[in-house]
C-alpha positions as CSV (number, residue, x, y, z in Angstrom):
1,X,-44.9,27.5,36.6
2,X,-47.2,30.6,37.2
3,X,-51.1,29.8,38.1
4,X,-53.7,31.5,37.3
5,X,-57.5,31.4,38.4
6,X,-58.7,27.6,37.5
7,X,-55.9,27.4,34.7
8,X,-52.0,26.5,34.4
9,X,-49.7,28.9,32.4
10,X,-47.2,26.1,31.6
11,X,-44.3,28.8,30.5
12,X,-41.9,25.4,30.5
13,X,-43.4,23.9,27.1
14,X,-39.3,21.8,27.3
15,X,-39.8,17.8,28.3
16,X,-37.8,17.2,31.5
17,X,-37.0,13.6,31.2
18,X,-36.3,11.5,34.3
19,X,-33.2,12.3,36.0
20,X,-30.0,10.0,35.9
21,X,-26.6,9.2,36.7
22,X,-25.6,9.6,33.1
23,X,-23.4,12.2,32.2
24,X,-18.9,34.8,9.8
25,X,-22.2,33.9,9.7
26,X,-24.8,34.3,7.0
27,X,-27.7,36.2,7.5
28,X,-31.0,35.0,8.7
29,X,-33.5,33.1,5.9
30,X,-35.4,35.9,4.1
31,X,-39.3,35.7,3.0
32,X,-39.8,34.0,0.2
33,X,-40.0,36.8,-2.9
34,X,-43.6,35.4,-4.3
35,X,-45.7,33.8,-1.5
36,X,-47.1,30.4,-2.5
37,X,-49.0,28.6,-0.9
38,X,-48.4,25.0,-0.6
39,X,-50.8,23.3,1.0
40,X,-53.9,22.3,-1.3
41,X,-57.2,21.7,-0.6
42,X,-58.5,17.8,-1.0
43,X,-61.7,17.7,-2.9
44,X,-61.9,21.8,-1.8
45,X,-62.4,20.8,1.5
46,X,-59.5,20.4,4.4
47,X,-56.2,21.2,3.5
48,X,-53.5,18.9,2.9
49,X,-50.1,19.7,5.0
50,X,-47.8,17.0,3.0
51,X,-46.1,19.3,0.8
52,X,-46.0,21.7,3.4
53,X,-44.0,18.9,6.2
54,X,-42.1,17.6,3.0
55,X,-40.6,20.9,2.1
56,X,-40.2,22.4,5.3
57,X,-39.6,19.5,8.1
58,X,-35.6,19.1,7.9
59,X,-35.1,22.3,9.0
60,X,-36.8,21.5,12.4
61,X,-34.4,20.1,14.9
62,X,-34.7,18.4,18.3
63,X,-32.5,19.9,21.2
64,X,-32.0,18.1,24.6
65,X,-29.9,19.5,27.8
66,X,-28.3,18.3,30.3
67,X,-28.0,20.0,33.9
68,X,-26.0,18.9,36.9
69,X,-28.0,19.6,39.9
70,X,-26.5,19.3,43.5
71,X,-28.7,18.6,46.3
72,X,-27.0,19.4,49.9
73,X,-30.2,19.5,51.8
74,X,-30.6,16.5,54.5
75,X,-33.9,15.4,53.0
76,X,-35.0,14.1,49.7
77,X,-38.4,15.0,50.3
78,X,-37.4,18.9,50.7
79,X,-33.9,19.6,49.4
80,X,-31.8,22.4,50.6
81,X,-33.8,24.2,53.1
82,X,-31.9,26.5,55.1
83,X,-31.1,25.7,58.8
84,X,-32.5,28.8,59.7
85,X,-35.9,28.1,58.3
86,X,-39.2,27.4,60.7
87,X,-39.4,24.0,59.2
88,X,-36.0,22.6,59.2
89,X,-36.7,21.8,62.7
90,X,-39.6,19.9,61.9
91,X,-38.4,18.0,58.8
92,X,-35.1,17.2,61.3
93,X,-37.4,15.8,64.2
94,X,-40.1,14.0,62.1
95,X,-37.9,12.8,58.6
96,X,-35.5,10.0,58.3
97,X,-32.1,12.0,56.9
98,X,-30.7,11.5,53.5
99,X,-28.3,9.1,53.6
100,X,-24.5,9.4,51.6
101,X,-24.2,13.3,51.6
102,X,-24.9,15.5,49.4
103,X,-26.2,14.0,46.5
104,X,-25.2,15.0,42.5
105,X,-27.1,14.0,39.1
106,X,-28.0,14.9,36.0
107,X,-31.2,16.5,34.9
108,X,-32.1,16.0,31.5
109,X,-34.8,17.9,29.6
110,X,-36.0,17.8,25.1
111,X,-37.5,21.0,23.1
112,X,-37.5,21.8,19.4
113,X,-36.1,24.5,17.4
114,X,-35.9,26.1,13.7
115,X,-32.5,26.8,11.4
116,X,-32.5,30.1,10.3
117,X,-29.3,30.3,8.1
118,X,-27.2,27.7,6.6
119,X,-24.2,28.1,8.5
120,X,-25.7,26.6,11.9
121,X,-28.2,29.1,13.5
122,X,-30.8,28.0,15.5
123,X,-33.9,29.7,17.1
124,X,-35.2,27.9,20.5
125,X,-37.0,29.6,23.5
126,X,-34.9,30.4,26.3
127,X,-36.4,28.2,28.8
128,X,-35.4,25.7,26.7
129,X,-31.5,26.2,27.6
130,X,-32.0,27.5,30.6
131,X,-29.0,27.1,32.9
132,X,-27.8,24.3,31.1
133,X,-24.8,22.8,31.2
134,X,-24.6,20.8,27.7
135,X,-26.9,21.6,24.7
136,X,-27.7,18.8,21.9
137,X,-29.3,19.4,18.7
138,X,-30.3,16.8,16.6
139,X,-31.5,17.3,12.6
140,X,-34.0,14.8,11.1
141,X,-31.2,13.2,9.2
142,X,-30.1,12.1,13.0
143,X,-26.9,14.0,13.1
144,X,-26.2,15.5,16.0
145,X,-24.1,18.8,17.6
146,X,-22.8,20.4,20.7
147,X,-24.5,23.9,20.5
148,X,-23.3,26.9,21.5
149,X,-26.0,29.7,23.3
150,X,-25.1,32.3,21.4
151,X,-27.6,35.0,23.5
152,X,-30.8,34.1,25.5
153,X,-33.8,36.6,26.8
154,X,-35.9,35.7,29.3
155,X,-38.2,38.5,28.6
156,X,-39.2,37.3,25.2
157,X,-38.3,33.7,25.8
158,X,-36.4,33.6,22.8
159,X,-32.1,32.3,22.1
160,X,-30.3,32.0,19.6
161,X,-28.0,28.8,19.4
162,X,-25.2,28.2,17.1
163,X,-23.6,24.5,15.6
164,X,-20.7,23.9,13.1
165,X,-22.6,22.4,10.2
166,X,-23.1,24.2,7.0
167,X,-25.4,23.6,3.8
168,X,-28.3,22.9,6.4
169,X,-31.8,23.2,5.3
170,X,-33.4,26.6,6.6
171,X,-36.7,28.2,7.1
172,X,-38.8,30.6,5.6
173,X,-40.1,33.8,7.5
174,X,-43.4,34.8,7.1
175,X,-44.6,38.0,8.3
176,X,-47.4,37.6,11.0
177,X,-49.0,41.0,10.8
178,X,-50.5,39.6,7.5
179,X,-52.2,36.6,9.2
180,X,-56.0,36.6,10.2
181,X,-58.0,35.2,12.2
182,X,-59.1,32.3,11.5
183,X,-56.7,30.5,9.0
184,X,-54.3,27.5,9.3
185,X,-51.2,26.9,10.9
186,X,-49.0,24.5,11.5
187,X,-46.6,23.1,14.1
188,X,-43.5,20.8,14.2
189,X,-41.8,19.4,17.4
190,X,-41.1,17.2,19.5
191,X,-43.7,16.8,22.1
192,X,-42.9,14.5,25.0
193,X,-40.1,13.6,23.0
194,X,-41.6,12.4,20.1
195,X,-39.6,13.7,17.5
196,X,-41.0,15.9,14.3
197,X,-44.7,15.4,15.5
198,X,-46.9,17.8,12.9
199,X,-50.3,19.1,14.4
200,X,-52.2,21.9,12.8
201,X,-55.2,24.2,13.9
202,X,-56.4,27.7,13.4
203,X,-55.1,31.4,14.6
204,X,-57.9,31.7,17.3
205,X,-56.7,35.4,18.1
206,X,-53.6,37.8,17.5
207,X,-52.0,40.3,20.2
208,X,-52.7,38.2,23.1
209,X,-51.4,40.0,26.2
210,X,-50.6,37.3,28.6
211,X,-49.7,37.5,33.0
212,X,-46.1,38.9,33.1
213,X,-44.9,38.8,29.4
214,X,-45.0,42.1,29.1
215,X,-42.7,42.0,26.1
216,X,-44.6,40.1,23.9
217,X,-48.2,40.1,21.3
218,X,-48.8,36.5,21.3
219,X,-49.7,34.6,18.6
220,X,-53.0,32.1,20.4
221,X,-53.4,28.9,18.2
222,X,-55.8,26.0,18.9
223,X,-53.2,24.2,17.5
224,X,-52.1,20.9,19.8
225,X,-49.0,22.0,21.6
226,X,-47.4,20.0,24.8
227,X,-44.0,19.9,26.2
228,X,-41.3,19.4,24.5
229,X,-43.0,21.6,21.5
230,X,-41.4,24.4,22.9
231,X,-38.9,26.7,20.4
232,X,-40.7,25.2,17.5
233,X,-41.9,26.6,14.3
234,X,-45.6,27.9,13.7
235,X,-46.1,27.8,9.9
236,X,-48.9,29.2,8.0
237,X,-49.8,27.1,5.0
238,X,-47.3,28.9,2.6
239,X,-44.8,26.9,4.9
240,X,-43.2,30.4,6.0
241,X,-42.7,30.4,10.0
242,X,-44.8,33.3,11.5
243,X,-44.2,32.4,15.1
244,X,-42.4,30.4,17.8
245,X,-44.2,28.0,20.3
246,X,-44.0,29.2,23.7
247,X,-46.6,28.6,25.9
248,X,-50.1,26.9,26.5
249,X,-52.6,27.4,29.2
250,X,-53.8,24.2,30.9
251,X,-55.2,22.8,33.8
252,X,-53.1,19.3,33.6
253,X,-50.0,20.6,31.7
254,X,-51.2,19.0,28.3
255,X,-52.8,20.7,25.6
256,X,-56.4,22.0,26.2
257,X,-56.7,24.1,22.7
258,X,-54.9,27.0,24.0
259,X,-51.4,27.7,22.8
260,X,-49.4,31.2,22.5
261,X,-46.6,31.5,19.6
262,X,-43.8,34.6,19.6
263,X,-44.1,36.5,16.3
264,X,-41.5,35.9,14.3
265,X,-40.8,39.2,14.0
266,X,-40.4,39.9,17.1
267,X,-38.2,37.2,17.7
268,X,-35.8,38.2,14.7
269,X,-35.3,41.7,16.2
270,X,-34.2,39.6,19.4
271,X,-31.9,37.4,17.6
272,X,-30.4,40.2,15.6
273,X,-29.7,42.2,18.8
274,X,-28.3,38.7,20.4
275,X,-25.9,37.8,17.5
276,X,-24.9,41.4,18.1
277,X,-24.1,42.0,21.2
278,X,-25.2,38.6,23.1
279,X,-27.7,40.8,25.2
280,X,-30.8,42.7,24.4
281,X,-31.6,46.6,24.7
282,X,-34.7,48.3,25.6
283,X,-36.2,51.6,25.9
284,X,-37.9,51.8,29.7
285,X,-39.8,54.8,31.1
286,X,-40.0,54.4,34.6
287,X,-43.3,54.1,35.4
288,X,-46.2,51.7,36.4
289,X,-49.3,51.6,34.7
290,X,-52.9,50.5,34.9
291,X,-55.7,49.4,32.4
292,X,-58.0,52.4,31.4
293,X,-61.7,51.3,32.4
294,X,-64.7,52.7,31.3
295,X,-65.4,54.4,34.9
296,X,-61.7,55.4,34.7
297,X,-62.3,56.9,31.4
298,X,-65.0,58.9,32.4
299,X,-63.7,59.7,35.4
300,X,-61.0,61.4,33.2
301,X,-63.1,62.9,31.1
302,X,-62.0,60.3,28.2
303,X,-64.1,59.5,25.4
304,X,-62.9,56.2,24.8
305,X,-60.9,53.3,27.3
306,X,-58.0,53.6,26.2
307,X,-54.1,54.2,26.8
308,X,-52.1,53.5,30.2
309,X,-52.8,55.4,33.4
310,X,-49.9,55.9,35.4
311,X,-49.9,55.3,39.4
312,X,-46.5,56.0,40.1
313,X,-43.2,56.9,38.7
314,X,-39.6,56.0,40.0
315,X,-37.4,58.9,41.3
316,X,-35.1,59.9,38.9
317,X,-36.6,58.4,36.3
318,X,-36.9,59.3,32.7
319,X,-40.4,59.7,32.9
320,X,-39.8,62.5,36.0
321,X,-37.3,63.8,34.1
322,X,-39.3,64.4,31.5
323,X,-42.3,66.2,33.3
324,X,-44.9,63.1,33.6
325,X,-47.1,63.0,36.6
326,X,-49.0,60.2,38.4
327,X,-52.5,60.4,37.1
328,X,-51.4,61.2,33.4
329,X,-52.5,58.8,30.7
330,X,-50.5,57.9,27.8
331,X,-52.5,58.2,24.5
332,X,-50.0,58.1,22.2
333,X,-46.0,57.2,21.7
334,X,-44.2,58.3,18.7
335,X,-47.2,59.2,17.0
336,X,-48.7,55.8,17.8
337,X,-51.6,55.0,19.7
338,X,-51.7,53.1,23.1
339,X,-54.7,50.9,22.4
340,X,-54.4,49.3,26.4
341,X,-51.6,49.4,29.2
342,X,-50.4,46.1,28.1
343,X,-49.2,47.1,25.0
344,X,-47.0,50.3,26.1
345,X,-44.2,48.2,27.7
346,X,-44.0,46.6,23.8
347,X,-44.0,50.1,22.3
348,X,-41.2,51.2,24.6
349,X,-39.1,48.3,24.9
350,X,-39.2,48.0,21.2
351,X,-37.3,51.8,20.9
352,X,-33.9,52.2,21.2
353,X,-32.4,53.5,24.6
354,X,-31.1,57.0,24.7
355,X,-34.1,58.2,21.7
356,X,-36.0,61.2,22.3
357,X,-39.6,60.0,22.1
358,X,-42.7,62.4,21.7
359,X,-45.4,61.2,24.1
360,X,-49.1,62.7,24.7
361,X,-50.8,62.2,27.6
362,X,-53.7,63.1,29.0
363,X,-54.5,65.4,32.1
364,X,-56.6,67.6,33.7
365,X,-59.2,67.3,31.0
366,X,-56.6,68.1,27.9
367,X,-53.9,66.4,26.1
368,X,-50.4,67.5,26.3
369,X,-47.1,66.3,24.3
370,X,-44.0,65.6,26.8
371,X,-40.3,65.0,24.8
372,X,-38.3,62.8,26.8
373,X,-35.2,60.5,26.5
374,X,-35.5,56.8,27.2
375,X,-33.6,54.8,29.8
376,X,-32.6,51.1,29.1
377,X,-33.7,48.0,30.6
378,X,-31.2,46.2,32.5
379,X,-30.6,42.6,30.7
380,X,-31.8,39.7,31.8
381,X,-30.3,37.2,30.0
382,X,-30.3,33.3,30.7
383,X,-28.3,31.7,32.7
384,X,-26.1,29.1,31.5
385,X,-22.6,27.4,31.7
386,X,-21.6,28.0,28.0
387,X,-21.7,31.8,29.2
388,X,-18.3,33.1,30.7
389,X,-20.0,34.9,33.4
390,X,-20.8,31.5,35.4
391,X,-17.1,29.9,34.7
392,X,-14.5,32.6,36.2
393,X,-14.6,31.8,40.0
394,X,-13.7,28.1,39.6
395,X,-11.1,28.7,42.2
396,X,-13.1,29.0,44.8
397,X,-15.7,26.3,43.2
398,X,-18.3,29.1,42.6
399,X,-20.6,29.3,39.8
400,X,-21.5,33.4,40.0
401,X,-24.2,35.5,38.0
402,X,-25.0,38.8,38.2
403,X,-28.1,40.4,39.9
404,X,-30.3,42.0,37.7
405,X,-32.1,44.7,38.3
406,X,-35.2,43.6,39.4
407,X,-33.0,40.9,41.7
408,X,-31.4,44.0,43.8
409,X,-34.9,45.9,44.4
410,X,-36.0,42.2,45.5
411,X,-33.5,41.4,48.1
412,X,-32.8,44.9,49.1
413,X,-28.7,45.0,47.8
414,X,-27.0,47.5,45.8
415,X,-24.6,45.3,44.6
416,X,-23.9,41.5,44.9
417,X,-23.3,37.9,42.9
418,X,-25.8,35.2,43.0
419,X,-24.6,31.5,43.3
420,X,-25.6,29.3,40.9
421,X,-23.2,26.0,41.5
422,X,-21.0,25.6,44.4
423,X,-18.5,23.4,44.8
424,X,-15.2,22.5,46.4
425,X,-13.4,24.4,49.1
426,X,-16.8,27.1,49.0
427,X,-18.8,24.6,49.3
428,X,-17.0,23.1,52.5
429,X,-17.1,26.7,53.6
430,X,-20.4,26.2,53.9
431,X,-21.4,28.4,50.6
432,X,-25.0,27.5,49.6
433,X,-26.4,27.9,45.8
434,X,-29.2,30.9,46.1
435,X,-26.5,33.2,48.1
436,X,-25.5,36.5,47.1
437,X,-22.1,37.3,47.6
438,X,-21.7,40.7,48.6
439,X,-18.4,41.1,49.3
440,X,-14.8,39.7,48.0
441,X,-11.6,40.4,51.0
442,X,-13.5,43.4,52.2
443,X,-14.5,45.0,48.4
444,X,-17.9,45.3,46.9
445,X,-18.6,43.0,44.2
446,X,-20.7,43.8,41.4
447,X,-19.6,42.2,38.4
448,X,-18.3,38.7,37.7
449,X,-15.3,40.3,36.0
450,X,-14.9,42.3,39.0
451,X,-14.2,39.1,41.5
452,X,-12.2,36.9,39.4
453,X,-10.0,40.1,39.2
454,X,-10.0,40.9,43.4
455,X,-9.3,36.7,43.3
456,X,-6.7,36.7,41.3
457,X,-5.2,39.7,43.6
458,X,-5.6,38.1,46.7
459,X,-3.2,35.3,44.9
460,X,-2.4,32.4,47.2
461,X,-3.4,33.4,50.3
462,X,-4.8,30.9,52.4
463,X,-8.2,32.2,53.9
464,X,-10.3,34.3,51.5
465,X,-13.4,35.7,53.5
466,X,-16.5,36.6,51.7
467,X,-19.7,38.2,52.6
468,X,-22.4,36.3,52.2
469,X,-26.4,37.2,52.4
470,X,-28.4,34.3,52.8
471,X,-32.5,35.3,53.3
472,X,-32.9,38.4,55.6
473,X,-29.2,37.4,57.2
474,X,-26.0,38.9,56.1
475,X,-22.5,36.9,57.2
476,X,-19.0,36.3,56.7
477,X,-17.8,32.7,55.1
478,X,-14.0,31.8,55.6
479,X,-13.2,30.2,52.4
480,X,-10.2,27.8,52.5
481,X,-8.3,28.1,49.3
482,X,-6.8,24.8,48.0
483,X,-8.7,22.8,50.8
């Protein structure tokens, strides 16, 4: 959860339940050629949402997941802190120890999604699925399926799941850029498990930038939206889906009035690009930006606040590359203008890495177009154990995933595999979950690929040593294979 001043941004709209012992596609639904509506006024008052449910309802689906969680820390009250931590001593002198060992169960957790197509495609957010191990979904006719995750993005919070079923009941897609302000909507999921719940409200605002999605116009509803409503539809009363629940702000973790949907069509870009390639692309310039104020703006010698002022710009970037400087502000990309600093990141994610891109900035008094070529992102997908990329160092009884980006400049590594699951003869090596595994038999390791190949080298041999950073220390960790 992220807080903000006197509110809650409850980004995790899924239901965790308690936790237990238990263990050629066809393309997406098109918009409706002639847009009906279907929900009719009674006695030209409030409008009536039967038709609407009727019509629409079976092709909202209830998804639950399970996760095994391990907990090797020696207190329940504070699992797995590290024996070099300040406060292990504390908890060690003051806490009666977890009895039995480390201690293994299953984590379960209920959202909602949408079926795009007939053939089995399913649109949920990506928290939803979030490192996962097993992913239900159940139709209102209380069939259910194993579901695979096709693709996840954490930065849009939308994935794509897939089931073998065919002839199911689909959506329609709307097109949000056509809603206002002010008219209906309506939402089906399952919140706190209760399955196919309908609750409907009003668009209270459109473009909503919100505290680190910097990917994303929300869609802000007063419609009631809790968890377990997360990955569902947002209808407007022609029954077509113009966005997908996502978030709500609250200051208990309930609904308050205050819930954010991902436009549609934003999230059918995503899932195009996932069906794809399983991964999303997007255009990046390098640069951090701040909010034009009025003082800034005349400071500048701007008419109007507006546009993105940058304060710095990474080395080598393709921003420095193509001649921007601290101090500029961006006006306009591709001929478009940058109404605020929130929605540039949007704008440039949105275009295709490797375009040249005309950009006009402002500075010293004067605009000025720059032409440059776009970098890419790096992905930052979701993970999850239906992706390879956590299921090739079984071996060793490590669960691996690569660092993105934004992971490395964090830690301070150029390289390096994070730990997700341990188990076996790692985990009697003393290999936590949240390492980064540097090293492989004295090689970098960078890729996931890349170590289950330098395993499979190293064949049988008995000790395989791997380096290991753990917090601000970096060590070696004997792995026994076979023991």
């Amino acid at each position: 959860m992220n807080y903000l001043p006197k509110f809650m941004l409850a980004v995790v709209l899924s239901f965790p339940l308690a936790a237990c012992s238990q263990p050629a596609a066809n393309a997406p639904a098109k918009p409706k050629a002639e847009a009906v509506t279907l929900v009719p006024r009674v006695n030209g008052g409030l409008p009536d949402f039967t038709e609407l449910v009727e019509k629409e309802g079976a092709a909202v689906v209830n998804i639950s997941t399970t996760q095994t969680v391990r907990e090797r820390g020696l207190f329940p009250q504070m699992p797995n802190i590290p024996e070099d931590d300040p406060m292990f001593e504390f908890f060690k002198r003051f806490m009666p120890p977890q009895q039995g060992g480390p201690r293994e169960y299953q984590a379960h957790s209920l959202g909602s999604g949408f079926i795009i197509s007939q053939d089995g495609y399913v649109i949920t957010n990506a928290h939803v699925v979030d490192r996962a191990d097993e992913v239900l979904v159940k139709l209102t006719d209380k069939r259910e399926f194993k579901a695979k995750v096709v693709g996840a993005d954490r930065r849009t919070d939308v994935a794509l799941l897939k089931i073998d079923a065919k002839n199911l009941p689909v959506v329609n897609l709307g097109d949000p850029g056509k809603m206002k302000v002010g008219e209906w909507v309506v939402a089906i999921g399952s919140p706190y498990g209760f399955e196919n719940s309908v609750t409907a409200g009003i668009v209270s605002a459109k473009g909503r930038a919100l505290p680190g999605d910097n990917f994303v116009s929300f869609i802000q509803t007063d419609v009631a939206v809790n968890p377990g409503n997360s990955g569902g539809p947002l209808f407007n009363l022609r029954g077509e889906v113009v966005g997908v629940n996502s978030q709500i702000y609250s200051r208990t973790g309930g609904y308050m009035g205050l819930s954010f949907a991902i436009p549609i069509d934003l999230a059918m870009d995503i899932v195009g690009q996932l069906k794809g390639s399983g991964k999303v692309s997007r255009g990046r310039l390098g640069v951090q930006i701040q909010e034009v104020t009025a003082d800034l703006a005349a400071s500048f010698g701007l008419k109007d606040a507006k546009g993105a002022i940058i304060s710095s710009i990474e080395k080598g970037s393709p921003a420095e590359r193509g001649g921007m400087q601290p101090g500029d502000v961006i006006l306009k990309f591709e001929g478009k203008e940058v109404p605020s600093s929130s929605e540039l990141p949007r704008m440039v994610g949105a275009t295709k890495p490797g375009s040249k891109v005309k950009v006009e900035v402002w500075r010293n008094r004067a605009a000025k177009e720059l032409t440059l070529t776009l970098g890419e992102w790096e992905t930052d997908t979701v993970a999850t154990k239906a992706e390879p990329q956590t299921e090739k160092a079984n071996k060793l009884g490590l669960a691996l995933a690569e660092l993105s980006a934004e992971d490395k400049r964090n830690l301070k590594v150029e390289n390096g595999l994070v730990v997700q699951q341990v188990s076996g003869a790692a985990e009697k090596a003393g290999v936590r979950r949240g390492d980064v595994v540097l090293a492989l038999g004295g090689e970098k390791v960078s890729s996931v690929d890349q170590f289950a190949k330098l395993l499979a080298k190293l064949g049988s041999e008995k000790n395989v040593a791997l380096l290991i950073q753990r917090g601000e220390r970096i060590l070696f960790v004997a792995v026994k294979q076979g023991g």
